[in-house]
Every structure is written in structure tokens, then in C-alpha cells.
C-alpha positions as CSV (number, residue, x, y, z in Angstrom):
1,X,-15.3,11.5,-11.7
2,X,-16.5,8.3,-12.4
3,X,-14.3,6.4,-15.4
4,X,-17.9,5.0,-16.7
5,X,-19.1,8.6,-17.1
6,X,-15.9,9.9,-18.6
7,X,-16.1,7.2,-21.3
8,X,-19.7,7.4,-22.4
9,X,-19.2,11.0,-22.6
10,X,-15.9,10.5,-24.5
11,X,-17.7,8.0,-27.1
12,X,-20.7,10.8,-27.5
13,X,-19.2,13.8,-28.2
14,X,-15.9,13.6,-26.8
15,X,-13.9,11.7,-30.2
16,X,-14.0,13.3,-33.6
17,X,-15.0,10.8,-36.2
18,X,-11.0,10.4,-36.9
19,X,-11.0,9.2,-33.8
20,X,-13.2,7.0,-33.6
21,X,-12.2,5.2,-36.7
22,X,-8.0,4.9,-35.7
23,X,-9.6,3.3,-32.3
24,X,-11.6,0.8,-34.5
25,X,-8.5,-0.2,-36.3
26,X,-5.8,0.2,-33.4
27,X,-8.3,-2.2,-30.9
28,X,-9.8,-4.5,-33.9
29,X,-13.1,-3.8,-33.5
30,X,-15.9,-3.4,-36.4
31,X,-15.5,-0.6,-38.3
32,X,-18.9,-0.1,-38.0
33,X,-18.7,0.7,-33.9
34,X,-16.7,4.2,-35.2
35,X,-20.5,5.2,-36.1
36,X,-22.5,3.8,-32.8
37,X,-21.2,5.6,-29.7
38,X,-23.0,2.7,-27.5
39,X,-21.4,0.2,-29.4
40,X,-18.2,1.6,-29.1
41,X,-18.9,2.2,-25.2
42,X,-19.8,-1.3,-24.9
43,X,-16.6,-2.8,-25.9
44,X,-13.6,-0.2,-25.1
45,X,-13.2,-1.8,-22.0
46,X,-12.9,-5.4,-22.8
47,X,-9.5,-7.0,-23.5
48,X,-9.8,-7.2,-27.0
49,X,-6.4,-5.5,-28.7
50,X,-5.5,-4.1,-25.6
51,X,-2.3,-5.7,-25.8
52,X,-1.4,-5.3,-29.1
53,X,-2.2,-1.5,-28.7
54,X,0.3,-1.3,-25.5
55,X,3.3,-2.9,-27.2
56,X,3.2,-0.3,-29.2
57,X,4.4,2.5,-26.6
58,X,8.0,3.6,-26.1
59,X,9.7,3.3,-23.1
60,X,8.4,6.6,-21.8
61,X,4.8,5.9,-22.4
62,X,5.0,3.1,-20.5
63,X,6.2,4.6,-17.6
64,X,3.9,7.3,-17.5
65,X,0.4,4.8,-17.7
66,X,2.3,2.7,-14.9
67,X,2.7,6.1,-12.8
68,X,-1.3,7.2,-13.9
69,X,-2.1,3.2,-12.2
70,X,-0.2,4.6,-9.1
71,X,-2.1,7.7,-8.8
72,X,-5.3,5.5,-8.6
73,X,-6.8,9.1,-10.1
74,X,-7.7,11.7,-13.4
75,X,-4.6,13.8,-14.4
76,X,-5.0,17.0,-16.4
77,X,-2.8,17.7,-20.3
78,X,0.3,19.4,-17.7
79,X,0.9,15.4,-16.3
80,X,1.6,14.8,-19.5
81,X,4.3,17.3,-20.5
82,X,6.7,14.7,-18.8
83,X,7.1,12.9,-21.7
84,X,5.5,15.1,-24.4
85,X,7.3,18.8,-24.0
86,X,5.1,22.1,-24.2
87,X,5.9,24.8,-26.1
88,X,7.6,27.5,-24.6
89,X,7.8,26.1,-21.2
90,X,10.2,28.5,-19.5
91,X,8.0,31.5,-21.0
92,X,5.9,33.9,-19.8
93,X,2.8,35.4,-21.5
94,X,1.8,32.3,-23.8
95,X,-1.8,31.1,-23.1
96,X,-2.5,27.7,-21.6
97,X,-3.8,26.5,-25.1
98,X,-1.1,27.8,-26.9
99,X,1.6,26.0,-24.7
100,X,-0.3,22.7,-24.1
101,X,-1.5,22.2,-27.4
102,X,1.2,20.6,-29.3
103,X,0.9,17.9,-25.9
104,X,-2.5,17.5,-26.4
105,X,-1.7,16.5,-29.9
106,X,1.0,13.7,-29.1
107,X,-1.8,12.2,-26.7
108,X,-4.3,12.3,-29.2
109,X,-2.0,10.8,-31.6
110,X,0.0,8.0,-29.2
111,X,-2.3,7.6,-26.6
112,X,-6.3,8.4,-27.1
113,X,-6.7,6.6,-30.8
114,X,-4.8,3.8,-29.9
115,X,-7.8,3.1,-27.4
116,X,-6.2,3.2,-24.1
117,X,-7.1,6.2,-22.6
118,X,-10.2,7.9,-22.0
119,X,-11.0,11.2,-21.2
120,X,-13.5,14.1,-20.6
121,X,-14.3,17.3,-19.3
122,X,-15.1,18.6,-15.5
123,X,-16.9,21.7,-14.4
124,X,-15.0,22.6,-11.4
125,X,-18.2,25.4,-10.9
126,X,-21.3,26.6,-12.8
127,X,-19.6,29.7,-14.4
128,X,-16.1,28.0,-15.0
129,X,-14.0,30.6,-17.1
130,X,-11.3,27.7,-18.2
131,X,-10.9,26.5,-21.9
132,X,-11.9,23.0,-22.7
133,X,-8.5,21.8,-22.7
134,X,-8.1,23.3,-18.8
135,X,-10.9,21.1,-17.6
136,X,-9.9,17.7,-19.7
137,X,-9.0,14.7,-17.6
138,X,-7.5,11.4,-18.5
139,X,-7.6,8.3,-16.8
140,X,-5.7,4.8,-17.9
141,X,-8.5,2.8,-17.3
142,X,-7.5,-0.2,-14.6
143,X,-9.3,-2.6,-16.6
144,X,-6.1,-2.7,-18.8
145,X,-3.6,-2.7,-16.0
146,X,-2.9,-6.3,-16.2
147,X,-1.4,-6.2,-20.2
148,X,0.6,-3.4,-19.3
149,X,4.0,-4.3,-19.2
150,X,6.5,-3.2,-16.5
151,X,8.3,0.0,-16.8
152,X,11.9,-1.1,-15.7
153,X,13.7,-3.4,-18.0
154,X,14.7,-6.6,-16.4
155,X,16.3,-9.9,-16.9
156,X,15.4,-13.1,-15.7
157,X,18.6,-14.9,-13.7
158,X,18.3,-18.9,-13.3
159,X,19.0,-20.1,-9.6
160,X,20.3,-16.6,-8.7
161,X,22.5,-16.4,-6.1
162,X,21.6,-14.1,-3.5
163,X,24.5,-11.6,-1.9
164,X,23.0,-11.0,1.5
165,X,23.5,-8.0,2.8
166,X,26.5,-7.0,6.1
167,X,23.8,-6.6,8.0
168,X,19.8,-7.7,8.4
169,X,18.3,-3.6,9.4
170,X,14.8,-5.6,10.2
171,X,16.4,-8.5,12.3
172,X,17.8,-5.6,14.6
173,X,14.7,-3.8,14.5
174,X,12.6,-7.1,16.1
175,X,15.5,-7.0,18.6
176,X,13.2,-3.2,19.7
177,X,10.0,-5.6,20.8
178,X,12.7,-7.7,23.6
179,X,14.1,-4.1,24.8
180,X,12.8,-2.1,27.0
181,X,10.4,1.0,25.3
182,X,11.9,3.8,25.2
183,X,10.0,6.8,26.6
184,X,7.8,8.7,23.6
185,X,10.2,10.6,21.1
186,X,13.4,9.5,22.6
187,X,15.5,7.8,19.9
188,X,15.4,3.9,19.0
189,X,18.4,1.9,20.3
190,X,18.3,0.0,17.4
191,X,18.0,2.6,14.5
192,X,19.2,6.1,15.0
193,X,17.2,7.2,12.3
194,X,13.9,6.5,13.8
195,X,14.7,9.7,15.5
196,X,12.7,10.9,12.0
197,X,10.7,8.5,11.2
198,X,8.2,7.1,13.4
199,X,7.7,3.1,13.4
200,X,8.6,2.1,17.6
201,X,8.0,-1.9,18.0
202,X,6.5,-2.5,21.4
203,X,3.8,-4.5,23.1
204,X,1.3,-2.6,24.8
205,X,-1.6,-4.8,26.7
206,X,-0.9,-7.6,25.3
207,X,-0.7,-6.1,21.4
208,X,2.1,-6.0,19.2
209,X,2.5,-2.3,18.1
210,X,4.2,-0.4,15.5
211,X,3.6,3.3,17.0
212,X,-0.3,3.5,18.1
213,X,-0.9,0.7,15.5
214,X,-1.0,-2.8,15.3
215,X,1.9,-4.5,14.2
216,X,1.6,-5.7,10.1
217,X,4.5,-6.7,7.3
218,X,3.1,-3.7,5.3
219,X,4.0,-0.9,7.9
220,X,7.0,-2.7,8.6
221,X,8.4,-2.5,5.0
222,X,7.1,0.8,4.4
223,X,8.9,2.2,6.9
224,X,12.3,0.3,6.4
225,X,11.7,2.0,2.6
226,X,10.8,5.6,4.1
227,X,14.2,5.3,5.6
228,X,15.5,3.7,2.4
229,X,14.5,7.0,-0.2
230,X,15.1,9.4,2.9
231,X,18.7,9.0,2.9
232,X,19.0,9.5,-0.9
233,X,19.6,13.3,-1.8
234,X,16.0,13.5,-4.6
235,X,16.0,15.7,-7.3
236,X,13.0,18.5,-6.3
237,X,10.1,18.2,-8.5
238,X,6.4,20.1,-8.5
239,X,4.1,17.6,-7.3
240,X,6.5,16.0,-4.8
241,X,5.7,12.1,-5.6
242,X,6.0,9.9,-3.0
243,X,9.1,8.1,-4.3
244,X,9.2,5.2,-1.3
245,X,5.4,4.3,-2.4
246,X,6.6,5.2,-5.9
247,X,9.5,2.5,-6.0
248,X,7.4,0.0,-4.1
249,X,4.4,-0.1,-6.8
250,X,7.1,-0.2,-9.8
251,X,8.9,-3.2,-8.7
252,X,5.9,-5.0,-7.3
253,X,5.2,-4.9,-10.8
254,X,7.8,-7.0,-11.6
255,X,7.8,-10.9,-11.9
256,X,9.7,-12.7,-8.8
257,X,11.9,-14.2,-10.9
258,X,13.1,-10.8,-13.0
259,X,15.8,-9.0,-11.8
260,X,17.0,-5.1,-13.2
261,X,20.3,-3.4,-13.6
262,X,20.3,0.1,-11.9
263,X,20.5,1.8,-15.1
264,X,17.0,0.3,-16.3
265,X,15.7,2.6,-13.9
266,X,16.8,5.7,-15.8
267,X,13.4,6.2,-17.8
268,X,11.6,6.0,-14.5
269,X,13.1,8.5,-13.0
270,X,13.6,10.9,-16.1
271,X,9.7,10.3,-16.2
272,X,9.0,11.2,-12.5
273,X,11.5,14.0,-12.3
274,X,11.0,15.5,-15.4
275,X,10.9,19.0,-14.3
276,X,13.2,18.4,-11.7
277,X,17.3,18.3,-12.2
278,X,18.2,14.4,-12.0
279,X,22.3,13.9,-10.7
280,X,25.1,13.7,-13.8
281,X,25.9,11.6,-13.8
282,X,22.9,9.8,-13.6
283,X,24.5,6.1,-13.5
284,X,25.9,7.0,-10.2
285,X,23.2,8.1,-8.3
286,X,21.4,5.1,-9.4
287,X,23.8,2.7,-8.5
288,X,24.1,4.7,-5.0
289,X,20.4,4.2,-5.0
290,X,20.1,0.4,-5.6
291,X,23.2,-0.1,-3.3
292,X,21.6,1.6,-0.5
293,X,18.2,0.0,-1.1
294,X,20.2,-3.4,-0.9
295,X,22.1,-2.4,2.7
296,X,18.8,-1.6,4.0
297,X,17.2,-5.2,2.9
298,X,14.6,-3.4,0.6
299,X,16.3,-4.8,-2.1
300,X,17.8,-8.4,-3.4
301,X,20.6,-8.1,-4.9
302,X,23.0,-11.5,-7.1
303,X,24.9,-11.0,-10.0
304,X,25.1,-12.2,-13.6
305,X,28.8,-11.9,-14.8
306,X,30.7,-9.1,-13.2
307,X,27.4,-7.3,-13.4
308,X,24.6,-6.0,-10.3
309,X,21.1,-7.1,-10.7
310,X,18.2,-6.2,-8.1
311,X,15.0,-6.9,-7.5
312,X,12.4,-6.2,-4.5
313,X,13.1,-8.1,-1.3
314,X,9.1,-7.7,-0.2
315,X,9.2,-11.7,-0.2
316,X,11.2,-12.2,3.0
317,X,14.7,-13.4,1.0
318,X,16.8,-14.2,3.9
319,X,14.3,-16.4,6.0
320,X,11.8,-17.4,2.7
321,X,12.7,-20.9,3.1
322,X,11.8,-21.4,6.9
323,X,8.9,-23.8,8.0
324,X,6.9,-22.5,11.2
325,X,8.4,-25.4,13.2
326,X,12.1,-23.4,12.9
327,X,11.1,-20.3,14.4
328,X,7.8,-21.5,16.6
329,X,8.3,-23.6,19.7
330,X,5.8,-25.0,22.5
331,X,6.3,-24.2,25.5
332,X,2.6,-25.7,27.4
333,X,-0.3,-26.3,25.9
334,X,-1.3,-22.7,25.8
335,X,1.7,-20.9,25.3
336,X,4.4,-20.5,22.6
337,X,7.9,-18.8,21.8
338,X,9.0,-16.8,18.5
339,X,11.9,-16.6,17.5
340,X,12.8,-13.4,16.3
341,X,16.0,-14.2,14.4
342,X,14.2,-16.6,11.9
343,X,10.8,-15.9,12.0
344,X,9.1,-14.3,8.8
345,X,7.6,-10.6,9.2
346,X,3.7,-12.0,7.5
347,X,3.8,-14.9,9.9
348,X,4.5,-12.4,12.8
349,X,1.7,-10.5,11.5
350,X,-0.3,-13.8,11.8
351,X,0.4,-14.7,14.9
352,X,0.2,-11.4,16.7
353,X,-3.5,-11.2,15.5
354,X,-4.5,-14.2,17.3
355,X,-2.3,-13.9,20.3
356,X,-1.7,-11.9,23.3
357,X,1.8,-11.3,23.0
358,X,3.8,-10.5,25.7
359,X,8.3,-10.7,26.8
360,X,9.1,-13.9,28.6
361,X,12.9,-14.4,29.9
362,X,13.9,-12.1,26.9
363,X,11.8,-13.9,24.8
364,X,8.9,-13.2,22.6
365,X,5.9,-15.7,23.7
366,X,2.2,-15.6,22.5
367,X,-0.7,-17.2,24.0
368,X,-4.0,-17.9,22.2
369,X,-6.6,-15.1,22.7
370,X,-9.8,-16.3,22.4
371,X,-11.9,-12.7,21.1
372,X,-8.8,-12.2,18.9
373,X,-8.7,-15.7,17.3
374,X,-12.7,-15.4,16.6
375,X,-12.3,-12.5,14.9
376,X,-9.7,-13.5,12.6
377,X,-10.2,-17.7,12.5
378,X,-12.1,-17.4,9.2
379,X,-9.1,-15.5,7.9
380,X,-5.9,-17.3,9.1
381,X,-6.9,-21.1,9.9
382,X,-5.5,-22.4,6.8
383,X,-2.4,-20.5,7.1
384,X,0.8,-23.0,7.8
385,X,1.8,-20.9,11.3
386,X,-1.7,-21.8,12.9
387,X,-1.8,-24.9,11.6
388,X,1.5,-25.5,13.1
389,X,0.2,-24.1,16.1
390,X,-3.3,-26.3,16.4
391,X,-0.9,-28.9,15.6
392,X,1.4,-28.7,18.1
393,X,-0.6,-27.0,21.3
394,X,-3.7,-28.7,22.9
395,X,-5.3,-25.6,24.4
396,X,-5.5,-23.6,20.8
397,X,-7.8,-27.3,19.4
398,X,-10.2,-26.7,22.0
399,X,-10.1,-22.8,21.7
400,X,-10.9,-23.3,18.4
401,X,-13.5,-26.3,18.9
402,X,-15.3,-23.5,20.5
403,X,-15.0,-20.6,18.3
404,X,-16.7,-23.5,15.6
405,X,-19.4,-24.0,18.0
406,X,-20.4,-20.8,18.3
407,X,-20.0,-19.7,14.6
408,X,-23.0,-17.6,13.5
409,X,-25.0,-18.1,16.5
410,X,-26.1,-15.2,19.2
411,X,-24.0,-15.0,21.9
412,X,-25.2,-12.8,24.9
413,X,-22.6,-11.0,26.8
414,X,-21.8,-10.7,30.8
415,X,-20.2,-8.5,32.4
416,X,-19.4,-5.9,29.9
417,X,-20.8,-2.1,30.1
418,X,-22.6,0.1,27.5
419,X,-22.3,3.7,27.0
420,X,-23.8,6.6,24.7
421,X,-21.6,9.0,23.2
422,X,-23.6,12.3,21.6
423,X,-20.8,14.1,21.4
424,X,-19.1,12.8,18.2
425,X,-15.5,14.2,18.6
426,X,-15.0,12.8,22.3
427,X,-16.5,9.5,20.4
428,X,-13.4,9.5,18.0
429,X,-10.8,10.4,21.3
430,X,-11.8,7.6,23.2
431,X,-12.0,4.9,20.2
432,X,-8.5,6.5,19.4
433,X,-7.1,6.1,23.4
434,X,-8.6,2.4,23.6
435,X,-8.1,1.2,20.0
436,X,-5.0,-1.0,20.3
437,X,-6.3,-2.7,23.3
438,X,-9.0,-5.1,21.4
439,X,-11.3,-4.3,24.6
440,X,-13.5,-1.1,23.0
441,X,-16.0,-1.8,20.6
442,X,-17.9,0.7,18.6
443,X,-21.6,-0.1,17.7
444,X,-23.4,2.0,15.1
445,X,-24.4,5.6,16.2
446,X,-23.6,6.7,19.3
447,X,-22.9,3.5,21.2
448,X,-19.7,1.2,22.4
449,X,-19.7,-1.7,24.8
450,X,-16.3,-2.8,26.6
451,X,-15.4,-4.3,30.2
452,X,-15.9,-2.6,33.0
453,X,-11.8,-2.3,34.1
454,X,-12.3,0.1,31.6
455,X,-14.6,2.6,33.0
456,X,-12.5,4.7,35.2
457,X,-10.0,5.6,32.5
458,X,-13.3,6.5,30.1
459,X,-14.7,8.4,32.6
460,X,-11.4,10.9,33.1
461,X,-11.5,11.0,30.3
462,X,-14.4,12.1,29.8
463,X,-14.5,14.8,32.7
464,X,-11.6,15.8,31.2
465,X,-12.6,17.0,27.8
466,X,-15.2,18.7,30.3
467,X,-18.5,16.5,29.4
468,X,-21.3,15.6,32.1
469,X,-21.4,12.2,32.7
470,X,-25.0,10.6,33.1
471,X,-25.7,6.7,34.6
472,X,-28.4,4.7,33.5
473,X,-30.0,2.2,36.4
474,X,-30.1,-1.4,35.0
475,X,-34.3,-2.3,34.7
476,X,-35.2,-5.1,36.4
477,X,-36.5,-8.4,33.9
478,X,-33.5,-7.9,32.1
């Protein structure tokens, strides 16, 4: 449901005239707009008292508009039971209005006529048989995401000084890319637990892969955090929230500088586990939490006094004050070495775009690529690892000399192959088998193009998934 809809609907019939009037006076608009629907469409979701109409939520509210911004999505009145409790919520035989009612009221009250949430009905099917208050939706409308405040408390520490932790988890897992791959779903030398969780470093064709993909910081930290909230024995709850995305989007939130004690994450997690049964004491499995998140180097951690302060490590603590020239070094005027101790995971990223990577001596070296670098030039030049790069190796200023040269002019290609795919689930196997290798490309309908080294292994595959394979004679002229 569009939030467009749901408002204009909400402004015409939606709102009572009470309503309309306390949003008036809670957002500072003309009294006037409580009488005009299109008036009062027109400006709900501009900034105006917006602000002032958030500071005035408790610590619960807070948390539960920061967890509707997660969702990206409509709740129904039950989301909202977290903070505001139903009546008879462990009884049977009480009717859906009868029990969400006295919810439906605190929105109302805290929520709808201070002007920050909008809401309306959906017909699920023609001949719907649920009450009004079954179909409502509310949304937090993402306009206003950037005056609401953070959910966690924090504290901002001056020159904080960072406890690193005994060891760095990500450093050892670059040390996977140097080994030798292990054969598909045998266990990680580096982490034992990636017997569970998928996220095997390794170059394949030149590529720097994480599993089947290509290698990005993203994945990289998601998947240190998967390992992170897997560990940690989670209260159960209904709609089984994602809590590693969960955490991530919370303290992203966050200013760099602010840092939060472990129990300033006690209204999150009352919020998100409402109906769930949270550990008593609660302190304890927080502070297990945050120390855990620290070990694995998802979290910072200093202190102020004798006391523990965190914050979220997403901004590369340990090697954040590195220039490209300390991890980086020529080796010709083609070919470079990383190192993997010091390098940063967002300049790997960067590099491993551009480059065909590859093991040298047990090292990691890359070597300018020049399809890769066209397709990303426009997107990486000004960043200070390429620059370092153009600076420092002769071969990658006359690659990209080239790539200038050609920008936005038809190129016509030799030596590659075309081939029409009807079939649109053998389409999807073969982009899937040939995706990491940067050689397959898939046109618009049925076609892709890629060199012809490629053929035999797309035409077993092909016989293989039991298709009839037709050739097209090239036409003379052209």
C-alpha cells in the first residue's frame, strides 16, 4: 500500500474531527487545515513540528517507530501491543475488538494526533469478513526518519580510548583468501563456526568471492554479526526478528562519536521481545551480549571511569587510520600486492572490483582489469586506493586513458558469441553458473553474449538440462 494513498485516505475520512484538530495543534499548523482534508494532506509530510511532536515520546515509543523504519513496511494494531498491552492477552474467547481496543486508543492518543503516523484500511479480498480495526495499517512515514532520535541512550566520550580486542576474528578470516579452499561444506580453517554459517573467502577466475558472490564489506560484516547474535541464547518471540540486521540498523543510528552502556539497550530489547521471556537478570545477558559483540570486532569498546561503553565497529577501528600506501605496494607497472593484515575491508572491496585478483608467493596481488575498471571507473576514480594506484603504477594511467577515450562512444565487439535462450529457467542456471566470472552478459529478452572459451561449458550445460541446441551460420556483409 502506497504511504501517499494511506494518507489521503486517512485525511478524508480516516480522522475524526478531534483528530484533526490535536494534529493541527501538536504539528503547528492553521487551525483552519483541521477543516480542508487537502490542506491537511498537503502539509503532514513536511518538517514542520515534526520534531517537537517526537520529543514528546517515551522511551518505548521511540523504540517501536525506529523498529517500524526497520521493517521498511505497514504493521497492523497487534505490532503495537509491545508497548501498549491488550486486554486479556492470555484469554480465550474475547473478540479481536474487544482485546485490541484499549491499544488502538493509546495510538490514537500518543501516536496518530500527535501527527506522526498515518494509517488506513486494506481489503485483503472483495467479501472481507474482518472488522475495520483487523484491516487498519500504520506506517511511520520515512519522511520523518531523520528527527527521530536514537532508541539506545548514549554518551559522548572525548578522545576515547579504544580497548582492542585479544584477537582481530576478520584479520584471521582474510588469512581464508591465502589458504587453500577448502572443498564445498567442509569446515573453515579459520572459523569453526562457518561450519553454520556460510561466508567462504576464495578467488575463483580471477574474482574475489564470499560463497558464489562477489566479495563486499557489507557481506563481510553481516556475516561476522550472524555469527555474533548466533552464539547468544535469544529469547523466542512470534515474528522471529532478525536481531543481527536488528542490532545493525539501531546502532547505525547512532552518531560515531556516541558510545552506550549495555544496559541502555534494555528498552530495545523489552520492545522487540515483548512477548518473549528476556534473561533475569537482564543486566547480565546484556553485558554477555555487548562483550561478545566486542570479542568478535562487531563492536568498539573504551571506557569512561571504571565503566564499559560500546559503540558499532562498522567503521574499520583497528586499521581506520591507514593510508593506501601502508597496505598497497607496486610490484611492476601492472601489478600490485595487498596486504591483508592492514588493509581496510571497503578498500578491499574497491580494489577487488577493478582487479583480477589472484595468490602470488602467499600473497594477495591484483592486476588492473580493463572490462572491470570500465564498468566501475565512474564510481571509484576519486576514491584514495585508485588514486594511490594511478599514482603509483604506469599501466593502470594508460588503462584508464583508454577507458576516457572510449567513454560513451560505440564500441563494436570481436570475438565474442551470441546466443538465444527461450527457455527462461535454463536462462537464470546459466547466468547463475557464470555470474562471478565477469565474462557472461545478459541482454534484454532472451539474449547473452560472452567469449567463446565459454561455449563448451554452456553447451553441457545445456544438453544437460536436456535442451536442443540450434547454430546460427554467420551471414556474409557482416
Amino acid at each position: 500500500m502506497k504511504h501517499e494513498k494511506m494518507l489521503k485516505n486517512m485525511c478524508g475520512y480516516g480522522l475524526t474531527a478531534t483528530d484533526k484538530k490535536a494534529i493541527c495543534k501538536a504539528r503547528g499548523f492553521p487551525a483552519n487545515y483541521a477543516s480542508s482534508p487537502d490542506l491537511l494532506q498537503h502539509v503532514f509530510l513536511s518538517d514542520a513540528g515534526v520534531k517537537k511532536a517526537l520529543a514528546q515520546l517515551d522511551e518505548k515509543e521511540c523504540v517501536l517507530l525506529n523498529l517500524m523504519l526497520f521493517l521498511k513496511r505497514e504493521v497492523d494494531i497487534t505490532f503495537f501491543s509491545r508497548i501498549y498491552p491488550a486486554m486479556g492477552a492470555n484469554s480465550w474467547g474475547i473478540t479481536f475488538n474487544r482485546k485490541y481496543k484499549i491499544v488502538f486508543d493509546n495510538v490514537r492518543k500518543n501516536l496518530i494526533r500527535c501527527g506522526i503516523l498515518i494509517f488506513d484500511e486494506t481489503l485483503e479480498r472483495l467479501l472481507d469478513e474482518k472488522t475495520i480495526l483487523e484491516r487498519q495499517r500504520f506506517l511511520f512515514p520515512p519522511e520523518f526518519a531523520h528527527h527521530l532520535p536514537p532508541s539506545i541512550a548514549a554518551k559522548e566520550i572525548e578522545n576515547p580510548k579504544i580497548i582492542l580486542p585479544p584477537e582481530n576474528i576478520l584479520q584471521k578470516k582474510m588469512a581464508e583468501i591465502l589458504s587453500a579452499a577448502p572443498e564445498a561444506g567442509a569446515e573453515s580453517k579459520t572459523d569453526a563456526e562457518s561450519e553454520t554459517i556460510k561466508g567462504r573467502l576464495h578467488i575463483k577466475d580471477g574474482v574475489l568471492l564470499m560463497d558464489n558472490t562477489k566479495f563486499t564489506e557489507k557481506q563481510l560484516q553481516s556475516w561476522n554479526t550472524s555469527l555474533w547474535v548466533n552464539n547468544i541464547q535469544i529469547p523466542k518471540q512470534s515474528d522471529s526478528l532478525p536481531l543481527g540486521r536488528l542490532l545493525d540498523f539501531f546502532l547505525s543510528r547512532m552518531d560515531a562519536n556516541q558510545w552506550f552502556h549495555s544496559l541502555s539497550l534494555i528498552p530495545l530489547f523489552e520492545t522487540v521481545f515483548a512477548d518473549g521471556d528476556l534473561p533475569d537478570p537482564v543486566s547480565d545477558f546484556l553485558e554477555t551480549l555487548c562483550e561478545k559483540g566486542w570479542r568478535r570486532g562487531c563492536l568498539a569498546k573504551t571506557t569512561a571511569g571504571k565503566t564499559f561503553y560500546y559503540r558499532s565497529n562498522k567503521n574499520d577501528t583497528i586499521n581506520s587510520g591507514l593510508q593506501p600506501g601502508d597496505y598497497l605496494t607496486a610490484m611492476d607497472e601492472n601489478t600490485f600486492a595487498v596486504d591483508l593484515n592492514l588493509v581496510r575491508y571497503k578498500s578491499l572491496e574497491i580494489i577487488a572490483r577493478a582487479c583480477r585478483m589472484q595468490v602470488t608467493g602467499g600473497r594477495l596481488t591484483g592486476k588492473i582489469d580493463f572490462i572491470r575498471l570500465s564498468r566501475c571507473m565512474g564510481k571509484i576514480e576519486q576514491e584514495p586506493d585508485f588514486l594511490w594506484l594511478h599514482k603509483h603504477l604506469a599501466g593502470i594511467k594508460d588503462t584508464t586513458a583508454l577507458i576516457k577515450k572510449r567513454r560513451n562512444k560505440t564500441i563494436i565487439h570481436e570475438n565474442v558469441m551470441t546466443a538465444k535462450i527461450s527457455d527462461l529457467t535454463l536462462k537464470i542456471i546459466i547466468e547463475k553458473k557464470f555470474a562471478a566470472t565477469g565474462k557472461l552478459i545478459s541482454l534484454n529478452d532472451e539474449f547473452i553474449v560472452f567469449p567463446p572459451d565459454l561455449l563448451p561449458e554452456i553447451q553441457k550445460l545445456t544438453k544437460k538440462a536436456g535442451h536442443v541446441i540450434k547454430k546460427a551460420n554467420s551471414v556474409k556483409g557482416y
